[in-house]
BASE-56654 format. One line per field, with one value per residue (C-alpha): residue number from 1; residue in three letters; z, x, y. Coordinates in pm, 1 decimal. Layout:
<recs>
n	[NUM | ...] $
res	[ala | ...] $
c3	[Z | ...] $
c1	[X | ...] $
c2	[Y | ...] $
</recs>
This chain:
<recs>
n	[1 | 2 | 3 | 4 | 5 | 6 | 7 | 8 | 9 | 10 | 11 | 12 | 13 | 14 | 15 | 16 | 17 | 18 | 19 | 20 | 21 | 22 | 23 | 24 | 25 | 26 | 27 | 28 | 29 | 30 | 31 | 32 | 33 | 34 | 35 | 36 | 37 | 38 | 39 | 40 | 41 | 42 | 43 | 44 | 45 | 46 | 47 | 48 | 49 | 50 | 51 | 52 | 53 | 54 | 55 | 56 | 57 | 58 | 59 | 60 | 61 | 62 | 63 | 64 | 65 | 66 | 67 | 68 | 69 | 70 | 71 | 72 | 73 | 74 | 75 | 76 | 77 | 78 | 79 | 80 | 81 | 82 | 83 | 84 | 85 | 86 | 87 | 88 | 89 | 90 | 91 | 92 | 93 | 94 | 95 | 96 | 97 | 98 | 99 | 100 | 101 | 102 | 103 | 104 | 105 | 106 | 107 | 108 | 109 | 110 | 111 | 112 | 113 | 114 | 115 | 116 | 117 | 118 | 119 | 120 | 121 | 122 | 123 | 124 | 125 | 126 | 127 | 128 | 129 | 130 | 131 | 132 | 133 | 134 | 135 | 136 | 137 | 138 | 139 | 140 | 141 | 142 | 143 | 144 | 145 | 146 | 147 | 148 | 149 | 150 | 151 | 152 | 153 | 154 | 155 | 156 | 157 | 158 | 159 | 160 | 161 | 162 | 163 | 164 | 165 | 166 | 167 | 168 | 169 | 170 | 171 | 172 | 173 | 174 | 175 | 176 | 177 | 178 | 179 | 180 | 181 | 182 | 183 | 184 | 185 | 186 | 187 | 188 | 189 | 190 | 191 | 192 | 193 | 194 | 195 | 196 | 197 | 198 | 199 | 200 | 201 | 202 | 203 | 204 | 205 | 206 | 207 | 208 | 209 | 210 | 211 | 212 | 213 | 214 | 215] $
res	[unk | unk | unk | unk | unk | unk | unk | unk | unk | unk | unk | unk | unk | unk | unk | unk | unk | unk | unk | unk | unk | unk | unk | unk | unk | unk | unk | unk | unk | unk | unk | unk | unk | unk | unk | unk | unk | unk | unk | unk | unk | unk | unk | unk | unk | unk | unk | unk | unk | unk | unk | unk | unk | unk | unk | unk | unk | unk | unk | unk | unk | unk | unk | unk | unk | unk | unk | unk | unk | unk | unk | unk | unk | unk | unk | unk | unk | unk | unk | unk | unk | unk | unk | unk | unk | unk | unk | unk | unk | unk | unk | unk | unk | unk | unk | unk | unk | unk | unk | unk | unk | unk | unk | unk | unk | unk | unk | unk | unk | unk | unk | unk | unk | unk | unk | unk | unk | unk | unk | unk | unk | unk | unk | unk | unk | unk | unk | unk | unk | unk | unk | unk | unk | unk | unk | unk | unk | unk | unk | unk | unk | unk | unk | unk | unk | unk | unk | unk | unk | unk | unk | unk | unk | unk | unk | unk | unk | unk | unk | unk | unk | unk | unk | unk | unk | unk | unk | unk | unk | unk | unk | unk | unk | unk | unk | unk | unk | unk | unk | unk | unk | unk | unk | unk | unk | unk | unk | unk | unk | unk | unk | unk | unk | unk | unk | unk | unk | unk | unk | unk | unk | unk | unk | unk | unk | unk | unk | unk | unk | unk | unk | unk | unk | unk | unk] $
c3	[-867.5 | -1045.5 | -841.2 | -636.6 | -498.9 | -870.1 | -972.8 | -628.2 | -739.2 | -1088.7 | -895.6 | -686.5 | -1006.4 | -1169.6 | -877.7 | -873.3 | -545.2 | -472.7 | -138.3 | 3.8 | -91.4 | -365.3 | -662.8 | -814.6 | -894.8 | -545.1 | -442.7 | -431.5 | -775.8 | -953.7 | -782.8 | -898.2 | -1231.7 | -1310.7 | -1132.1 | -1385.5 | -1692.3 | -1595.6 | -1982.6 | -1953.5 | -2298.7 | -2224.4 | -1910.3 | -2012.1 | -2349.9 | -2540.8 | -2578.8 | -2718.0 | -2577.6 | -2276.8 | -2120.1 | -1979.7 | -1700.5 | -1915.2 | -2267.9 | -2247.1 | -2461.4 | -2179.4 | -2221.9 | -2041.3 | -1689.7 | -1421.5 | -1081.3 | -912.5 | -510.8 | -411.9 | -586.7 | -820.3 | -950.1 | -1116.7 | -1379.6 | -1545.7 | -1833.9 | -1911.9 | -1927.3 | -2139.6 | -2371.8 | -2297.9 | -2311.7 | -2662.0 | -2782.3 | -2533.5 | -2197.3 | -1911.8 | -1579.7 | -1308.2 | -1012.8 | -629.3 | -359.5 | -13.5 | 335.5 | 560.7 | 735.1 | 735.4 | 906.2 | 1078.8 | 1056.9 | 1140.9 | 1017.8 | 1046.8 | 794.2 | 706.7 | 674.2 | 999.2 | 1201.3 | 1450.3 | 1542.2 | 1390.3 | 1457.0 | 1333.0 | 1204.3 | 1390.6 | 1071.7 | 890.2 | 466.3 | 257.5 | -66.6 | 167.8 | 274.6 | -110.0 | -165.0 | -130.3 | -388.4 | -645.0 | -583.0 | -755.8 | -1106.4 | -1091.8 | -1473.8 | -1576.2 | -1388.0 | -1574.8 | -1917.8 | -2056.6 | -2091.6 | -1734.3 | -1440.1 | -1127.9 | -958.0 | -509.7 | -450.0 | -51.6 | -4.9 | 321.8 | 365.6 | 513.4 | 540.4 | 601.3 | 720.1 | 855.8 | 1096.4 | 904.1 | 975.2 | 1171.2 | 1368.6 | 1190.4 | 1039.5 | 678.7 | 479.4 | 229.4 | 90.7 | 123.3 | 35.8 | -26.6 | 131.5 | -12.0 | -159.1 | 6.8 | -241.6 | -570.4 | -662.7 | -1004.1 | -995.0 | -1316.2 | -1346.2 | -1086.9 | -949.1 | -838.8 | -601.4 | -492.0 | -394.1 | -100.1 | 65.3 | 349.3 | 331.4 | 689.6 | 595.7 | 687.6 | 370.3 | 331.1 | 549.1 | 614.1 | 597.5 | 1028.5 | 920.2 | 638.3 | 826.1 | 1117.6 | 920.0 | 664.5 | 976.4 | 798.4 | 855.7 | 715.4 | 432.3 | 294.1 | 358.0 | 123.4 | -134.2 | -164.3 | -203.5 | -464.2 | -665.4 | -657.7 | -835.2] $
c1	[-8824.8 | -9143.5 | -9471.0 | -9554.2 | -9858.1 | -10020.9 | -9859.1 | -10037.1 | -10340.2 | -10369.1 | -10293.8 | -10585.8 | -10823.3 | -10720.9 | -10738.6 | -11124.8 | -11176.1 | -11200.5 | -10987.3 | -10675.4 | -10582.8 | -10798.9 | -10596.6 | -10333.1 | -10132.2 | -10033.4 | -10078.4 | -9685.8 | -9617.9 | -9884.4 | -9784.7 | -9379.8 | -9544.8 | -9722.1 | -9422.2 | -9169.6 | -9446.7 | -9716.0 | -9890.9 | -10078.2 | -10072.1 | -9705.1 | -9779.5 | -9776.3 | -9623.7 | -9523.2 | -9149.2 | -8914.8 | -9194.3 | -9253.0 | -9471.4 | -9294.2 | -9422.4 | -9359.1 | -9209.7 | -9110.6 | -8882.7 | -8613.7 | -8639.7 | -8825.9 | -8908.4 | -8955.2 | -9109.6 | -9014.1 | -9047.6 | -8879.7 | -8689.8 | -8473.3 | -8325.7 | -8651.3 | -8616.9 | -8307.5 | -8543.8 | -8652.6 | -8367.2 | -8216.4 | -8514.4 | -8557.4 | -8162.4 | -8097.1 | -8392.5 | -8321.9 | -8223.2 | -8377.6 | -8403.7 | -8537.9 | -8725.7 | -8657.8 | -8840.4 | -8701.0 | -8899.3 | -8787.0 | -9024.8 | -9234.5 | -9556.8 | -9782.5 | -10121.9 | -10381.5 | -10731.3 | -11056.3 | -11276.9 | -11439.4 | -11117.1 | -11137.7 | -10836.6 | -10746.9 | -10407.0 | -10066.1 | -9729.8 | -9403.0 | -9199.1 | -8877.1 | -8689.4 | -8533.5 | -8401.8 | -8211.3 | -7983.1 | -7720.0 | -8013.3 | -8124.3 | -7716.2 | -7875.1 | -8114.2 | -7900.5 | -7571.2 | -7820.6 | -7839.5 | -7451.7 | -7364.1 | -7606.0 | -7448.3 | -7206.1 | -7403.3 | -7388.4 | -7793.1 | -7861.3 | -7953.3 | -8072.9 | -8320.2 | -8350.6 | -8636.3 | -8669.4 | -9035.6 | -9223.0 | -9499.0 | -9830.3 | -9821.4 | -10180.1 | -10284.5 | -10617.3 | -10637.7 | -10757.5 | -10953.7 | -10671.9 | -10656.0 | -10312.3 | -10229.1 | -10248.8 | -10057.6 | -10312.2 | -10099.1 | -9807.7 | -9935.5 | -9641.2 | -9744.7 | -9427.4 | -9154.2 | -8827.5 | -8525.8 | -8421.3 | -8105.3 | -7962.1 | -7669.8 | -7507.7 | -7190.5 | -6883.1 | -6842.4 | -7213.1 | -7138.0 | -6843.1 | -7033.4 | -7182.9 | -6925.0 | -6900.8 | -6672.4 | -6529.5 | -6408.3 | -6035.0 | -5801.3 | -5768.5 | -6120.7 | -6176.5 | -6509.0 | -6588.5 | -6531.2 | -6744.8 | -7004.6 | -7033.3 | -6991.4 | -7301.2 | -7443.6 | -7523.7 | -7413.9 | -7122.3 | -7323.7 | -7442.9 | -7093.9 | -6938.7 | -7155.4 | -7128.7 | -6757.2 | -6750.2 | -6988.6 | -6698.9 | -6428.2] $
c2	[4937.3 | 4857.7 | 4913.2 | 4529.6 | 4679.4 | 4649.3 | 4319.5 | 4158.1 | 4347.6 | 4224.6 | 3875.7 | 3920.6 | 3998.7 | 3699.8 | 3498.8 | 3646.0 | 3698.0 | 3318.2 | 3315.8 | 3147.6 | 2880.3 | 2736.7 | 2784.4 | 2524.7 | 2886.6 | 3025.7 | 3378.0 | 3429.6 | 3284.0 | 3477.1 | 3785.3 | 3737.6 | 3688.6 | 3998.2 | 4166.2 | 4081.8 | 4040.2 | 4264.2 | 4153.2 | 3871.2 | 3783.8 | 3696.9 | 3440.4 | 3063.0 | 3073.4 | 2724.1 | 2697.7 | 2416.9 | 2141.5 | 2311.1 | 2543.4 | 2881.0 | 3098.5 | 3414.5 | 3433.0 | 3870.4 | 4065.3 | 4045.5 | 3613.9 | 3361.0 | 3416.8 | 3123.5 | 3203.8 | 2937.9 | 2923.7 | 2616.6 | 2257.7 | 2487.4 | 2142.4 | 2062.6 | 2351.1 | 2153.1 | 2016.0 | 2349.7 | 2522.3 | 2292.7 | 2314.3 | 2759.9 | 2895.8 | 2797.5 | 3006.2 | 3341.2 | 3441.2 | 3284.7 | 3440.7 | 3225.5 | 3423.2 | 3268.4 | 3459.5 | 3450.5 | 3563.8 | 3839.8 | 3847.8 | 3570.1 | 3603.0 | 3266.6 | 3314.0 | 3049.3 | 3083.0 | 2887.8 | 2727.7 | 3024.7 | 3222.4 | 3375.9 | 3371.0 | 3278.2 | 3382.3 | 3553.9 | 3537.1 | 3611.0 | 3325.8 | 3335.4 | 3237.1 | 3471.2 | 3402.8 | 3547.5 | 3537.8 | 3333.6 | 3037.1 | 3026.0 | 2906.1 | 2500.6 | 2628.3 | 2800.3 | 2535.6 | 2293.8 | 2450.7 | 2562.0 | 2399.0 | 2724.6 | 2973.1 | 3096.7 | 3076.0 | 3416.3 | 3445.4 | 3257.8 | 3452.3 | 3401.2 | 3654.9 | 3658.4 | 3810.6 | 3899.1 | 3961.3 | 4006.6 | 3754.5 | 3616.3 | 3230.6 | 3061.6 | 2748.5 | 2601.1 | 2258.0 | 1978.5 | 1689.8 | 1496.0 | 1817.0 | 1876.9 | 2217.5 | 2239.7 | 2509.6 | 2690.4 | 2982.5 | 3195.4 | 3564.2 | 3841.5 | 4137.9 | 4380.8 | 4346.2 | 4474.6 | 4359.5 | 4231.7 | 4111.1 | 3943.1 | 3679.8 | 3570.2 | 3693.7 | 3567.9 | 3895.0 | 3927.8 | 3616.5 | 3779.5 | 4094.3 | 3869.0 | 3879.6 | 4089.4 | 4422.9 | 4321.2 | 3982.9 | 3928.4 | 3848.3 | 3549.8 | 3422.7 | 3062.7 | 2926.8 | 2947.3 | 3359.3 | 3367.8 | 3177.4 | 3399.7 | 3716.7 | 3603.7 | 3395.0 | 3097.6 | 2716.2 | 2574.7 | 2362.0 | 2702.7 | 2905.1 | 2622.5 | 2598.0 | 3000.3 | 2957.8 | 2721.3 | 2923.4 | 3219.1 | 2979.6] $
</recs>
């Protein structure tokens, strides 16, 4: 696996030491970025009228942390040109922090949520007419993470930024047998979808939608 550590780092220097939250490009995003395109000279490249995250000699690459549906434009304009991998981080674990004006903070926590490749199946189910295009793939990222947020004026919590602090796992779907390797070994033959759910431990929507993807 390629070294994180430096791909956050060179995030860091380009986000030039201006703090949490006060760039349009979010920590996270920037950090996938130089992860899978550590040369900058390949990040926001023009391509068939739009504007790509990275443009590599592996194909396009498209960090994109949540609302996979809204890449449908782009891929339609990107896959007839080269391969397109779009990049979906999930958090395991996700960490609350709440910090002050000044950045200080205030408290931490770990977010009793836990993602994963099975909770990204609402996410991925939405681009399924790309899935089984031979230069498609999808890439689940499970990163450990910081998420900020400071009160705001209506004394409300306001999310600033989600900082990765490592990065634990990647795995690449795009052929029909790497959605069939999430299934569980220990599955009874056949399974129904109450079996798959508790053996994956995720609700029924989610069980489904994995399913489908395997036909």
């Amino acid at each position: 696996m390629k070294d994180f550590a430096a791909a956050l780092q060179a995030a860091e220097r380009d986000m030039g030491g201006k703090g949490i939250g006060t760039l349009g490009e979010k920590t996270l995003h920037l950090a996938l970025k130089y992860y899978f395109a550590p040369d900058p000279e390949t990040h926001e490249r023009p391509l068939g009228g739009f504007v790509a995250d990275a443009v590599t000699q592996d194909g396009v690459f498209e960090i994109q942390t949540r609302g996979l549906s809204r890449l449908k434009q782009k891929l339609d304009a990107f896959l007839p040109y080269c391969a397109v991998t779009v990049v979906h981080p999930v958090a395991d674990p996700k960490w609350i922090c709440r910090v002050d004006e000044f950045g200080e903070v205030l408290s931490r926590r770990k977010s009793p949520k836990h993602e994963s490749v099975y909770s990204a199946m609402r996410e991925i189910y939405t681009l399924r007419d790309y899935l089984r295009l031979p230069n498609f793939r999808i890439c689940i990222c499970t990163v450990e993470l910081t998420e900020f947020s400071v009160q705001s004026g209506n004394r409300k919590w306001q999310k600033l930024d989600r900082v990765p602090n490592a990065l634990h796992h990647v795995q690449y779907l795009q052929s029909s047998a790497d959605y069939a390797e999430l299934l569980p070994d220990t599955l009874p033959d056949p399974f129904t979808v109450d079996t798959l759910s508790a053996a994956i431990h995720a609700p029924d929507m989610q069980t489904r939608m994995l399913i489908s993807l395997l036909v």
